[in-house]
Each structure stands twice: as C-alpha cells, then as structure tokens.
C-alpha positions, 0 to 999 in steps of 0.5 A: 246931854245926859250921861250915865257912864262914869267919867273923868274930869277931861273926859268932861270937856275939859275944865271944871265947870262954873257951877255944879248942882247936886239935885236929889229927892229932898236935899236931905242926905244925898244931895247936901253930902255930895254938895260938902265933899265937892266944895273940898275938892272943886277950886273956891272960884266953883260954884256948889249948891244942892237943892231936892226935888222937894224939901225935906228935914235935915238929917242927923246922920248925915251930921255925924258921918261929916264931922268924922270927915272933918266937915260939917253943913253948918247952920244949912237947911235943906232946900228945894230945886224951884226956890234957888235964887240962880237955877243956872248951872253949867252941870246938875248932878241928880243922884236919884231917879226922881231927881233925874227925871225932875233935872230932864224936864225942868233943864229941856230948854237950857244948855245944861249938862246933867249927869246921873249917878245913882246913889244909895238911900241909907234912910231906908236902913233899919237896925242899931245906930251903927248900922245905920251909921255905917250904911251913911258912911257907904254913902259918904264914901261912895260919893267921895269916890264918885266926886273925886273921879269925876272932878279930882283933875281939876280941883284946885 
C-alpha cells in the first residue's frame, strides 16, 4: 500500500504500528531526525530506526537543531537500508524519491506499508551558519509536525 495523502493515526488502521522505519537517501539529516522525534512521541513498546538508501556521513547541523529540541543521536552512526539486521517493518516511511523508489522495489513481495512524505534537503542551503540552521530547523519542524499528525493519537 503506497499512500501520499496526509493521514491520521486512526485513518492508518488503527493502532500504531510495531515498527517504523524512516527510509531517506543517506540516513544523514532526514531520516535519523525523523527517527529522533518519532521515539519522542510513538510508546517505548514501538520499534524506530532509520537507514539511507546509501550511508552516508553524519551531519553537524543536524546535532545542532536536536539539542536545541532537547534530543540528541548520541554516539549513532548513519546507516544503510540492506545491513539492518531486521529489514521487517510494519511501515517504512521514505522521505525522498530515492528512497521511495528504492522501499517500493525492495518492500514488492512483503506485507509492508510505506508511505512518502517528501521533505526538504536543507543540504543544498548556501549562506551564513544561521541560514543554514534555519533551513534545518524547517526541516525539523516540519517533521515534527508530519510525525505528531501522522502518530500523535497513539503515542504513548
């Protein structure tokens, strides 16, 4: 099942889901952000990880925008969608059409639900520190948004 509409926690079956994968192009900014805000709002008992198509590095920036959110990814290090040790998620979230493209192919046989939400790449952002800060707050924010909407009546 592919959805692209925006969606409520009900309109999703009900129940959260057992385990959510936050699927984007490096498993850089997008991906482990989305992963942070989502273990702040889905119940302890939910599985969340978040893998890139491809590795990439991790991302100062992205550091910077979580601790002034209160959170932080710790010692983590970016990782890529075919090493995770348990590739079985009940919904994978892609946030880029690479990643889209790349959960559709890989997801054909299983019974897996995957939704895009397409989000900002603040990477590309040129311009002074705050600039650049502020175009990965958007992104934060947005995703916040997005996570809370899309799981807020069942978080925990």
């Amino acid at each position: 099942m592919v959805d692209e509409a925006p969606i409520s926690g009900t309109e999703a079956g009900g129940g959260a889901p057992r385990s959510v994968l936050f699927l984007c192009g490096m498993n850089s900014v997008r991906s482990p952000m989305a992963e942070q805000l989502a273990r702040r709002v889905l119940p302890r008992s939910v599985f969340v990880a978040s893998a890139g198509v491809r590795r990439g590095e991790r991302d100062p920036f992205v550091d910077a925008v979580l601790a002034e959110a209160g959170m932080s990814l710790g010692d983590r290090e970016p990782h890529q969608f075919d090493e995770l040790e348990d590739a079985y998620f009940d919904l994978i979230v892609t946030l880029s059409p690479q990643a889209h493209h790349a959960a559709l192919e890989l997801t054909r046989s299983l019974a897996v639900d995957v939704e895009y939400w397409p989000m900002p790449d603040p990477t590309g952002i040129a311009g002074t520190r705050e600039q650049i800060l502020s175009a990965y707050r958007d992104l934060r924010d947005r995703l916040d948004q997005r996570i809370r909407q899309r799981f807020g009546a069942n978080a925990g």
